[in-house]
C-alpha positions as CSV (number, residue, x, y, z in Angstrom):
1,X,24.2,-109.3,-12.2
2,X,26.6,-107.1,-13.4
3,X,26.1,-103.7,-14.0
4,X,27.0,-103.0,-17.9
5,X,24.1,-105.8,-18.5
6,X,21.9,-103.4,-16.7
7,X,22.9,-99.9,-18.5
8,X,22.4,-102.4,-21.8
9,X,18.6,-103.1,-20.8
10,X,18.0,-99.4,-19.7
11,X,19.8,-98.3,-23.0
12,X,17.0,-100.6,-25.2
13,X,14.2,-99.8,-23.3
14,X,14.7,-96.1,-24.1
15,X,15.3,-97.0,-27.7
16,X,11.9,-98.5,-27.5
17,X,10.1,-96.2,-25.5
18,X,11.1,-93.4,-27.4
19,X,9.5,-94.8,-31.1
20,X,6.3,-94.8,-29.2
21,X,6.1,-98.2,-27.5
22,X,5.1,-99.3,-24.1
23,X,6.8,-102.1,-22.6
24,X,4.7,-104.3,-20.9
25,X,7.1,-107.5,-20.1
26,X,10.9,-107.7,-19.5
27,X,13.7,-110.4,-18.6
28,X,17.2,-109.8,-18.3
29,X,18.5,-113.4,-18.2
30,X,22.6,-113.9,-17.7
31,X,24.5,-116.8,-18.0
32,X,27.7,-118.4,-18.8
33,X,27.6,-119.4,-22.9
34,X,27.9,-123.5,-22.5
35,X,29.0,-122.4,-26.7
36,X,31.9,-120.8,-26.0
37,X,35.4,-121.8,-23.9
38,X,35.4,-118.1,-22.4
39,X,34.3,-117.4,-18.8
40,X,32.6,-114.1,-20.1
41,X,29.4,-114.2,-18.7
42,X,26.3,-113.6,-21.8
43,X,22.9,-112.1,-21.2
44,X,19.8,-112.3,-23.0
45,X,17.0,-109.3,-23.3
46,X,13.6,-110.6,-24.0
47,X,11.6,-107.2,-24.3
48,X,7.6,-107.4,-24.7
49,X,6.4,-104.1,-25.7
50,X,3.0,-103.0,-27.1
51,X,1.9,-99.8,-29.5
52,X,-1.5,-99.0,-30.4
53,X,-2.4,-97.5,-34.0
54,X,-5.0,-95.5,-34.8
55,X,-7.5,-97.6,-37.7
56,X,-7.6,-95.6,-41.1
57,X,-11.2,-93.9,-40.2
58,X,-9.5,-92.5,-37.0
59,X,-12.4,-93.5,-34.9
60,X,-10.6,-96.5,-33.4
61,X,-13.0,-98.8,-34.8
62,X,-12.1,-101.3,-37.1
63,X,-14.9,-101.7,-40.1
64,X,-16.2,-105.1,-41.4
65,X,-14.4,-104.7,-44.6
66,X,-10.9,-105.3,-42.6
67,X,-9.4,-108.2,-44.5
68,X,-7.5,-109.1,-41.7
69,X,-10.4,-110.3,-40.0
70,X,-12.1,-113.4,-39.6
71,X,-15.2,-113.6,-40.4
């Protein structure tokens, strides 16, 4: 794997991590592009991260009146 792909991953998970996410899941996949007629190798960054938000009452709680939720 070569070693700008690497500084690119480090560089976005920092990115993330520093707006207040945790990454939970990451894949650095690289490849040759079967889309394009150079040999420059490609990669692709799938980043999971998660970020938890306090609920409007600041208890953590969410009430029964949440229309988000099914009922």
């Amino acid at each position: 794997m070569d070693d700008d792909m690497l500084e690119d991953q480090r560089q976005l998970v920092e990115l993330i991590e520093n707006e207040g996410w945790d990454i939970t899941d990451l894949e650095l996949s690289a490849y040759d592009s079967p889309w394009a007629d150079e040999d420059d190798p490609e990669a692709t960054v799938t980043i999971t991260a998660r970020k938890p938000y306090e609920s409007e009452d600041g208890d953590g709680d969410s009430s029964d009146d949440n229309p988000f939720r099914y009922k």
